[in-house]
Each structure stands twice: as structure tokens, then as C-alpha cells.
KOLTI-24829 format. One record per atom (N, C-alpha, C): residue in three letters; x negated, y, z negated. Coordinates in steps of 0.2 Angstrom, whole numbers, plus 2048, in hexadecimal, padded with zeros to 3 digits. Example, Ala and Ser with C-alpha at 12.3 -4.5 7.8 and 13.67 -1.06 7.14 Angstrom:
BEGIN
ALA7BE7E47D9
ALA7C27EA7D9
ALA7BE7F07D9
SER7C07F57DD
SER7BC7FB7DC
SER7C08007D9
***
This chain:
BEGIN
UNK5F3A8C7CB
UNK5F5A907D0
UNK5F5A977CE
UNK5F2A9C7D2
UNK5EFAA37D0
UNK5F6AA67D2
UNK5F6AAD7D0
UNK5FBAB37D2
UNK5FDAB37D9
UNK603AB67DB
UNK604AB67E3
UNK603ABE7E3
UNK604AC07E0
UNK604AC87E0
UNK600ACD7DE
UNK5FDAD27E2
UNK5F8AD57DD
UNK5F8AD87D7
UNK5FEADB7D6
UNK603ADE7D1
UNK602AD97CA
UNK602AD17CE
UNK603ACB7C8
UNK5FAAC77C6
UNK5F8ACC7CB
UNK5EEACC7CA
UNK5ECAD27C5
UNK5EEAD57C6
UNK5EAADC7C0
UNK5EFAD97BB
UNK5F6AD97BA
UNK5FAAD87B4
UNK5F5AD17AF
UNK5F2ACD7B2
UNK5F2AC67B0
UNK5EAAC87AD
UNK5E6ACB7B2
UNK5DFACD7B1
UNK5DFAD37A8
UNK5E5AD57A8
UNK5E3ADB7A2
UNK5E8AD779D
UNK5EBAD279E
UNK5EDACC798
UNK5E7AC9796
UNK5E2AC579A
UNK5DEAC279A
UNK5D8AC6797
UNK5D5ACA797
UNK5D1AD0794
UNK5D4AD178B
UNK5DBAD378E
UNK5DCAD2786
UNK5DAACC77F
UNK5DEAC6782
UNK5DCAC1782
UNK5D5ABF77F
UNK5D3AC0782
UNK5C8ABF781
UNK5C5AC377B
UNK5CAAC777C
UNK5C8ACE773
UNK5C8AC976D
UNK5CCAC376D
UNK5CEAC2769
UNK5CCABA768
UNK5C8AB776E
UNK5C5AB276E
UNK5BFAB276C
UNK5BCAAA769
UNK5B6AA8767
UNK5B0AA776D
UNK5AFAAC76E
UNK5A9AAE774
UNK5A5AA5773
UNK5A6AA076E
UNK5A3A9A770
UNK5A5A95772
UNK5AEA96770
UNK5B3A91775
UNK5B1A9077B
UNK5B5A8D77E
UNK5B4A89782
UNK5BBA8D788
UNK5BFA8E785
UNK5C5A94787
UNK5C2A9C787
UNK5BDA9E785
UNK5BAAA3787
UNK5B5AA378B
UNK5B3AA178D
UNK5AFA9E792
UNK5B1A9B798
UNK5B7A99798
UNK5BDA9879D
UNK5C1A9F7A0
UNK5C3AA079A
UNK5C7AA779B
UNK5C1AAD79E
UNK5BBAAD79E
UNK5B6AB17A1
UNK5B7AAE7A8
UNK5B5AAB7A9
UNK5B5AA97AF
UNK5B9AA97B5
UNK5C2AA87B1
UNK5C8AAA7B2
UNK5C7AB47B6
UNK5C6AB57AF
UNK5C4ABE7B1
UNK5C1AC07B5
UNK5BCABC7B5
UNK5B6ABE7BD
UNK5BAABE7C5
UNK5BDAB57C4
UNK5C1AB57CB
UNK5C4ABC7CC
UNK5CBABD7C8
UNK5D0AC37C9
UNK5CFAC87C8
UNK5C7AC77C6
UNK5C3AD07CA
UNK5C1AD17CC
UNK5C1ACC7D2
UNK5BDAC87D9
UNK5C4ACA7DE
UNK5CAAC87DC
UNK5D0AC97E1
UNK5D1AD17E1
UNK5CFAD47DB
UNK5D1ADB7DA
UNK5CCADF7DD
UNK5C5ADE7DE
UNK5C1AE07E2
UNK5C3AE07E9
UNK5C4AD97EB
UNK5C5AD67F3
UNK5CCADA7F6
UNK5D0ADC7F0
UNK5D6ADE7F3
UNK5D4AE77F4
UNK5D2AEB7F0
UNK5D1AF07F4
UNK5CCAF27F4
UNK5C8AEC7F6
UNK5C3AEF7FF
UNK5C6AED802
UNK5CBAE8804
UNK5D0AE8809
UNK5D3AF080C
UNK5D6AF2806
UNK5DAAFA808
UNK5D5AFD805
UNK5D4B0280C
UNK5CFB0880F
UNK5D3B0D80B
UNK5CEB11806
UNK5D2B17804
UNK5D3B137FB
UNK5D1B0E7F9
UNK5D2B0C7F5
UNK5C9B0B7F1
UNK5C5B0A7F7
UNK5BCB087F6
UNK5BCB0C7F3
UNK5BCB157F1
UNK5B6B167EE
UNK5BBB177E5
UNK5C2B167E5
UNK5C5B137DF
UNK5C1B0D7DB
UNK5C0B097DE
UNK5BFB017DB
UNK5B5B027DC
UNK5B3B067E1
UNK5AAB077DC
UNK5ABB097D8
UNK5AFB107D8
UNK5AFB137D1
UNK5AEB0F7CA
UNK5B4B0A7CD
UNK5B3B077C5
UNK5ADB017C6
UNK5ABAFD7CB
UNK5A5AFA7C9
UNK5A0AFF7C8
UNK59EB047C8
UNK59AB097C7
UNK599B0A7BF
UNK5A0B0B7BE
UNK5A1B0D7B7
UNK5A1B087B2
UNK5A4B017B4
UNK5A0AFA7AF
UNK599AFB7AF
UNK596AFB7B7
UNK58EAFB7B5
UNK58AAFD7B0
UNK58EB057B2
UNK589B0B7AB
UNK58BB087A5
UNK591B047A2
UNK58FB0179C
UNK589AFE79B
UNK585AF97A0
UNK580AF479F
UNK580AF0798
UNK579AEF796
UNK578AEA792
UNK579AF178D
UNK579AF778C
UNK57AAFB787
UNK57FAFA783
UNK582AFC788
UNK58CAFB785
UNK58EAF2783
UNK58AAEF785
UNK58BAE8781
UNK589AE877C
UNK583AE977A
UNK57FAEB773
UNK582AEE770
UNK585AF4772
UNK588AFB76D
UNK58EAF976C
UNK592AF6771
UNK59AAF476E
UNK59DAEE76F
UNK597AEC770
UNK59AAE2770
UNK59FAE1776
UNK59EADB779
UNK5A3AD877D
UNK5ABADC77D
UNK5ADADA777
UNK5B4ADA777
UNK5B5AE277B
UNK5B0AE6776
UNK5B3AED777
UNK5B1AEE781
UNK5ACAEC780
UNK5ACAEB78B
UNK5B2AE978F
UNK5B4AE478B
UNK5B8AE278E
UNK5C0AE578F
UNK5BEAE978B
UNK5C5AEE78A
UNK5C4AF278E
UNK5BFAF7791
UNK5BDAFD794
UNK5BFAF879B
UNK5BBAF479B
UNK5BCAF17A4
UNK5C2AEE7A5
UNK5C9AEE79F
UNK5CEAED7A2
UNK5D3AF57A2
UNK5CEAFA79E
UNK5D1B017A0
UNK5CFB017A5
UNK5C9B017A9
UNK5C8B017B1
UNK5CDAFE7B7
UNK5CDAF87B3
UNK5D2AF37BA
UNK5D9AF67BB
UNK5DAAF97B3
UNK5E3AFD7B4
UNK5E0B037B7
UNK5DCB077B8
UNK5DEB0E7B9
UNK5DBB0C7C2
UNK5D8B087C2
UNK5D7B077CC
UNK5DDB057CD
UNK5E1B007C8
UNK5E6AFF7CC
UNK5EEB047CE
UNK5ECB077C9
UNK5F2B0E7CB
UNK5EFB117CF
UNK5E8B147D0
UNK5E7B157D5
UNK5E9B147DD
UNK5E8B0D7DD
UNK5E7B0B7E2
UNK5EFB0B7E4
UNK5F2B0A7E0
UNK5FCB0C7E2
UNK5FCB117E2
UNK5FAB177E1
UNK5FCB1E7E2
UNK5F9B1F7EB
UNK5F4B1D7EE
UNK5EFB1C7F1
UNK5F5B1A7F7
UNK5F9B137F8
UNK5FEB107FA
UNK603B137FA
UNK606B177F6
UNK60BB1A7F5
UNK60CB217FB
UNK605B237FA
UNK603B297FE
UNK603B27806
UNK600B23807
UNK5FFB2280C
UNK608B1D810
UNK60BB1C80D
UNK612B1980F
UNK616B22811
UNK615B2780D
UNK619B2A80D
UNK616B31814
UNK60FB2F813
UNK60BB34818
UNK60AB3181F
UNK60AB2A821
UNK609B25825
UNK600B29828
UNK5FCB2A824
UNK5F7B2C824
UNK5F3B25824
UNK5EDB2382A
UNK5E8B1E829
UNK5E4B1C824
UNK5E1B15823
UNK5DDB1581E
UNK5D9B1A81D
UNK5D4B1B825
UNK5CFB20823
UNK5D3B26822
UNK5D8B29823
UNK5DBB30821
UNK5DEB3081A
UNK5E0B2B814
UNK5E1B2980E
UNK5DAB2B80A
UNK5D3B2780C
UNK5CFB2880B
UNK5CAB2F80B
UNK5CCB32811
UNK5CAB3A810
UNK5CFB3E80B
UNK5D3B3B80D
UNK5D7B41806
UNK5D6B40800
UNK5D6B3A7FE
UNK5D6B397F8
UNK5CDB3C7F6
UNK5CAB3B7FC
UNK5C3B407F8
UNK5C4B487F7
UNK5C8B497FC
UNK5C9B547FC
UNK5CDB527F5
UNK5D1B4D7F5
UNK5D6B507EF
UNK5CFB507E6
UNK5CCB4D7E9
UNK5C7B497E0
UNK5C4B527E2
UNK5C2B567E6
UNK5BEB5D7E7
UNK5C3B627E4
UNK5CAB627E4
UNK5CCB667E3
UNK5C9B697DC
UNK5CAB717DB
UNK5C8B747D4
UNK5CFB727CD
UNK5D1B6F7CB
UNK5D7B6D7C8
UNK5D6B677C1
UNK5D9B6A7BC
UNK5D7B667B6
UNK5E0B607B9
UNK5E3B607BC
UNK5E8B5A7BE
UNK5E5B547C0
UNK5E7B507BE
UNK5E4B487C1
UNK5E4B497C8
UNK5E2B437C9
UNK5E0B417D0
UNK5E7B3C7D2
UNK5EAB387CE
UNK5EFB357CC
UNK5F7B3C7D0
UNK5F7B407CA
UNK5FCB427CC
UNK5FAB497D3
UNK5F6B4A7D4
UNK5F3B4E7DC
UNK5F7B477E1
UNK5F5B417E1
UNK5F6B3C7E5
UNK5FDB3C7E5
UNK603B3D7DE
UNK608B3E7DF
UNK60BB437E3
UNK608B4A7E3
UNK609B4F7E6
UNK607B4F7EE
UNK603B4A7F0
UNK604B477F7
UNK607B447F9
UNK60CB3F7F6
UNK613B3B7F6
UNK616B407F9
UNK618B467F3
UNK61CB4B7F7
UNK61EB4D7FC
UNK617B4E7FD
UNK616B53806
UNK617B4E80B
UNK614B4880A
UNK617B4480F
UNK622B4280F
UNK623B4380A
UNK62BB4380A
UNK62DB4980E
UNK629B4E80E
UNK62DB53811
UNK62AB54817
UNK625B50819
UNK628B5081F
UNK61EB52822
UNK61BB5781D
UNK615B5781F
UNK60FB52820
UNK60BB54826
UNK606B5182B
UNK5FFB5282A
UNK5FBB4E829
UNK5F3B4D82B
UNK5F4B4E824
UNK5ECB4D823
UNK5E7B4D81E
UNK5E6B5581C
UNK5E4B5981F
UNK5E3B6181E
UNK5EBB6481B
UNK5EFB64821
UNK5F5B6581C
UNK5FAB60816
UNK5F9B5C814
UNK5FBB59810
UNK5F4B5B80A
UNK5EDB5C80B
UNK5E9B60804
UNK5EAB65804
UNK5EDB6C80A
UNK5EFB72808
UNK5F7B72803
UNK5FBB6C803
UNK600B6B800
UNK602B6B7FA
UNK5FBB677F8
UNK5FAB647F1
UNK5F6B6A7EC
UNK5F1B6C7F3
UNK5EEB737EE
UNK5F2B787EB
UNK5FCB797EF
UNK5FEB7F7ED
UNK600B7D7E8
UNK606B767E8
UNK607B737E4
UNK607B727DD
UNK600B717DD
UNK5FBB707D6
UNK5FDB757D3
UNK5FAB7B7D8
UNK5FAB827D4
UNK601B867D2
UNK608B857D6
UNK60DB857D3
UNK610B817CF
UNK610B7B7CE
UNK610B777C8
UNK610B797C2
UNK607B7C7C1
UNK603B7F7BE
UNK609B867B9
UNK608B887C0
UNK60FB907BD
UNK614B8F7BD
UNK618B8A7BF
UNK620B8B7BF
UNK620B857BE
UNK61DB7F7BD
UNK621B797BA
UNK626B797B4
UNK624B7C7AF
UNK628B7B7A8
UNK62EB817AB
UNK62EB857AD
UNK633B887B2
UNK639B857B7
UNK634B817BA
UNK63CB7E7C0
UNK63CB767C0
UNK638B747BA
UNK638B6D7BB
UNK634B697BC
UNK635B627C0
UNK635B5E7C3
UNK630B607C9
UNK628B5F7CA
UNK624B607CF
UNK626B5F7D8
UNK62BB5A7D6
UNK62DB567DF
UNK634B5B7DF
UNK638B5D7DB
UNK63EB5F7DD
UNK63BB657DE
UNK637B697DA
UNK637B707DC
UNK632B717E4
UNK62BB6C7E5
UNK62AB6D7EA
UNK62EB6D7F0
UNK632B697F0
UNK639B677F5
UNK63CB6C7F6
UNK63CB6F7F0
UNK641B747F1
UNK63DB7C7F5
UNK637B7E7F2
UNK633B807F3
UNK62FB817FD
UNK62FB797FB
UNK62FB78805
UNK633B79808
UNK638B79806
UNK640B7A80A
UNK63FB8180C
UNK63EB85807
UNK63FB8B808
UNK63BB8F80D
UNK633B8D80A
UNK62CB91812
UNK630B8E818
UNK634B89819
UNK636B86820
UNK63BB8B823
UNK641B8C81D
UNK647B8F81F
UNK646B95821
UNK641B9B81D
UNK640BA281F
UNK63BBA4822
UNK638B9C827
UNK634B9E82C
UNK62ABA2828
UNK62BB9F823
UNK626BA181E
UNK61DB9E81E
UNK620B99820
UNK61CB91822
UNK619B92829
UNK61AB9582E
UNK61BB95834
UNK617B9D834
UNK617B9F831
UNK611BA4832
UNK60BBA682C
UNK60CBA1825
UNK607BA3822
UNK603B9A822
UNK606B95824
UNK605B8F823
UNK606B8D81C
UNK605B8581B
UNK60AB80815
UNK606B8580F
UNK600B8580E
UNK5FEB87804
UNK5FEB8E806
UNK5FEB9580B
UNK5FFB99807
UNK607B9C808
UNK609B9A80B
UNK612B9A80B
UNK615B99804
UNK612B91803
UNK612B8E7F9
UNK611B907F5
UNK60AB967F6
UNK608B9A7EF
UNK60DBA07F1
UNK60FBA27F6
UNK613BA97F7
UNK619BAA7F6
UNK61EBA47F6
UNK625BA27F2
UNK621BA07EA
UNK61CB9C7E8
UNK61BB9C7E2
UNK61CBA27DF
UNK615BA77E1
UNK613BAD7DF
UNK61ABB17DC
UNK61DBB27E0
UNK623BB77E2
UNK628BB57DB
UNK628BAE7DA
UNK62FBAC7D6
UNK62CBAE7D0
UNK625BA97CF
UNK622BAB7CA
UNK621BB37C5
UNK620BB77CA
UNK620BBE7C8
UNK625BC17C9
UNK62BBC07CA
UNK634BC27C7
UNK635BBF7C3
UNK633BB87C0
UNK633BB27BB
UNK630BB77B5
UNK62BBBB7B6
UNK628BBD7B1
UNK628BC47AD
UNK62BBC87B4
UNK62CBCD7B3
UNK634BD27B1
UNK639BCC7B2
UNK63EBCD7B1
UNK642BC77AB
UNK647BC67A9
UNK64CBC07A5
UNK64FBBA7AA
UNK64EBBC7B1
UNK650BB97B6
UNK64EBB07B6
UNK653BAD7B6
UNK651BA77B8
UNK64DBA47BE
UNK646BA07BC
UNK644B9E7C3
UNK645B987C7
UNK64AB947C5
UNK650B8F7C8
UNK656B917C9
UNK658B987C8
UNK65DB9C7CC
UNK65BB9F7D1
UNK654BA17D1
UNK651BA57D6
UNK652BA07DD
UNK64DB9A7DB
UNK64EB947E1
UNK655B937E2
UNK65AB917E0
UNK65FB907E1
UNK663B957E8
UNK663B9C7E4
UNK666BA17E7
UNK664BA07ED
UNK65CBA07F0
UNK659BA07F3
UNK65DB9B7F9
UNK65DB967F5
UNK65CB907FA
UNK665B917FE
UNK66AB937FA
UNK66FB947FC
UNK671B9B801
UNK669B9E7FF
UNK66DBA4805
UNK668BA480C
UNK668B9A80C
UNK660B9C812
UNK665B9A818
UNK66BB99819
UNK670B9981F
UNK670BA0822
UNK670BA581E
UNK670BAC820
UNK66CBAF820
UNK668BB081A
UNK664BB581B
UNK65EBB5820
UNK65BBB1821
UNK658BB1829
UNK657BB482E
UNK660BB6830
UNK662BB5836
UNK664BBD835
UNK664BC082E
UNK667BC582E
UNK660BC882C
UNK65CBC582B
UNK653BCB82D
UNK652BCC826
UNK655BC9822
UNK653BC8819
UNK64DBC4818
UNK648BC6815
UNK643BC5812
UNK641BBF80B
UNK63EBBB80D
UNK63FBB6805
UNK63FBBB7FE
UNK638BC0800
UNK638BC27F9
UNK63FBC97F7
UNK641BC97FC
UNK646BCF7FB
UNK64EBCB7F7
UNK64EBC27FB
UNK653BBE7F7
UNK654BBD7F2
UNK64ABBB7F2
UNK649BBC7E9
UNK64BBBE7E3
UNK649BC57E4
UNK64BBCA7E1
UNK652BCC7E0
UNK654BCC7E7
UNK65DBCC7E5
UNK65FBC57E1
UNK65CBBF7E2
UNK65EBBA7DB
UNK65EBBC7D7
UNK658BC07D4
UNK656BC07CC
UNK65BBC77CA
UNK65EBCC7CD
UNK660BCE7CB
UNK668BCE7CC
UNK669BC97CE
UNK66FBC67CE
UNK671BC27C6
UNK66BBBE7C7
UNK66ABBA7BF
UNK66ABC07BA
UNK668BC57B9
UNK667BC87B4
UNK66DBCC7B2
UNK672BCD7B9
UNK67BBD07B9
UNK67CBCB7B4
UNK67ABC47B5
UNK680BBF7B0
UNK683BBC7B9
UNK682BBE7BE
UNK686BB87C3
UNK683BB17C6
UNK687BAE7C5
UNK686BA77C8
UNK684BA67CE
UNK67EBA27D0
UNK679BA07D7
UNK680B9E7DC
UNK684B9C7DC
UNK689B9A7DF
UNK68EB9E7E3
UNK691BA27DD
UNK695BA77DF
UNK692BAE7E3
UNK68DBB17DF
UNK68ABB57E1
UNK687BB67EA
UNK684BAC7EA
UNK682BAC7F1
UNK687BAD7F7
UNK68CBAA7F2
UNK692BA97F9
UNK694BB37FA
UNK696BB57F6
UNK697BBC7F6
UNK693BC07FC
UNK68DBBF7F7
UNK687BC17FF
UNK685BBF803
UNK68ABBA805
UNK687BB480B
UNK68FBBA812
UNK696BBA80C
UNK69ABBC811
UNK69BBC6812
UNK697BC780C
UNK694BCF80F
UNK68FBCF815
***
């Protein structure tokens, strides 16, 4: 009786692989357990051609056993092949949940999973493709739609990561946080999703760098004075700037805001 799950088909297929390293390619159990490998690389294909948005993941990797050929059996022997084609199985298989993931959270069709994930493989970025696919999670939480804006999401994203990651953290709480904000002061709404996100970036970044000021006090300040400042004709980079120089008095994102909230 085979796996009911596919989770419990890749797990079973890269035990079995392993397994084979270590058998007598004349047994009778190697020659079984090949053939075993074959089926649940049979179910592992047949499962994403099934999911659109998954096919050019899983050529890849048939593509990528081929270019071994008969070379790479010559040069590193079975076992070692058989390693490489169970590096393949695990990394389509992450793929392929990231891929599911994406699409749960963007309610994006096959065919529109499938065009993203090719704009996402074109962007210019030394970031995996793995975690780009996470930063479209993202944007689907917050709320962002289509294909176009969800890759202009990820393209600011990347790039603030890039500059402010070790700065504010966590890539999903600072976008969160980051999105909240283009929404709040009306920023989004007239420069659109990536360059609203490089413009809130740019900003903190360059108070971040050119002052002692905190750039998780800046967001904060920010996000606590966006009840008021809006409506009182305040500027994000003008909040900005009033954070960091709040932060540099020594005052707390908290007190300070409320202060300025009831002046």
C-alpha cells in the first residue's frame, strides 16, 4: 500500500534514494527499490503537471537530471546521481509549496501563479526564487491584487530587505508594517504599490544613515501618528523626520506620539 499523501511521496522517495547509496546495485533489493524510485517519480511528476504554475519547476528538474546523462554516471557513479536527483525532488518539492502557498494567499489562477513565477525567475536579484515566492505571500496578506501589482510588491520589497533588513527585522513584519503606512498617508494612491515602498524605504533609510536615530522607531512613531497627521496636512517624510529627531532627544515612540498627537 503506497503513500496517501504527497508530502508522504517526496518524504518516502528521498528515504528510498538514500537507501540505494548504500545497496548492492546486484541485489535483488536494488533493483526493486529502483523500480520503487521510478513509480514515486512517476507520482511526483504526474502530481505537478496536475498544478499549473508548478510545470516549468518539475522540467526544470527533468531537464537538469538529463544534462547529467551517461556522463555523470561515468564521472560519479550511480550513487552519486542518485543523490543529485534526490537534491532535485526536495528543491521542486519546496518549490512547489511555495508556488501553493502563493496562490492560497493571492487567490491568483493557475495560469496567473504560472506568469508570476516567470516575471519573478527575470527579476535582477541575487535573492532566491524561494524566498521572492515568500515575499508574494506577503502581498497577498495585505490585501494586494493581480499579477503586476503583486511583482511590483516584491520588486520593492527585495530591495528594502536588501537596506533595511538587519535594521527593522523580520521581512513580513516590516512589509506589513511598511504597507500600512503608503495606505495610511495616502502615499500608495498617488505614487502606486513599488514606488510608494521605495519612497517610505528611501526616506528611513537615509535618516537611518545619516543621523543615530532608530529605524524601528522611525516606523513606529510613524505608524502611531498616522490617526492625525493626515488630516492635519503632515507629510510622511516630515513624520519621519520628527521621529528620528525625537529618538535622538532620548524620547520614547509612545509618549512623544501621544504629546504630538494632542498638540
Amino acid at each position: 500500500e503506497g503513500p496517501d499523501t504527497m508530502k508522504e511521496v517526496y518524504s518516502e522517495a528521498r528515504k528510498l534514494s538514500n537507501e540505494l547509496k548504500l545497496a548492492d546495485k546486484r541485489s535483488k533489493e536494488y533493483r526493486e527499490g529502483i523500480k520503487k524510485l521510478k513509480a514515486l517519480n512517476k507520482d511526483i511528476s504526474d502530481h505537478n503537471e496536475k498544478i499549473r504554475g508548478t510545470n516549468s519547476a518539475w522540467k526544470m528538474v527533468k531537464t537538469e537530471i538529463r544534462q547529467f546523462g551517461m556522463f555523470a554516471i561515468a564521472a560519479l557513479g550511480i550513487e552519486q546521481l542518485t543523490a543529485q536527483a534526490a537534491k532535485l525532488i526536495e528543491k521542486s518539492a519546496k518549490l512547489s509549496d511555495k508556488l501553493a502557498d502563493v496562490k492560497k494567499t493571492t487567490s491568483l489562477t493557475d495560469a496567473e501563479i504560472e506568469q508570476l513565477n516567470k516575471r519573478l525567475k527575470r527579476l535582477s536579484t541575487r535573492t532566491s526564487r524561494s524566498e521572492l515566492l515568500s515575499l508574494a505571500q506577503i502581498a497577498g496578506k495585505l490585501g494586494i491584487k493581480g499579477v503586476d501589482d503583486i511583482e511590483k510588491f516584491v520588486s520593492a520589497a527585495d530591495k528594502i530587505n536588501v537596506a533595511l533588513g538587519e535594521d527593522l527585522g523580520q521581512v513580513e513584519t516590516v512589509m506589513k508594517e511598511l504597507g500600512k503606512l503608503t495606505e495610511t498617508y495616502n502615499i500608495k494612491k498617488a505614487h502606486g504599490i513599488e514606488k510608494s515602498l521605495l519612497k517610505v524605504g528611501s526616506a528611513i533609510n537615509t535618516l537611518g544613515a545619516s543621523s543615530t536615530a532608530s529605524e524601528g522607531f522611525m516606523v513606529d512613531f510613524a505608524k502611531r501618528m498616522g490617526g492625525i497627521a493626515p488630516l492635519a496636512g503632515i507629510t510622511i517624510q516630515d513624520i519621519l523626520a520628527l521621529g528620528a529627531t525625537l529618538d535622538q532627544l532620548g524620547q520614547s515612540s509612545e509618549s512623544s506620539s501621544t504629546a504630538l498627537t494632542k498638540l
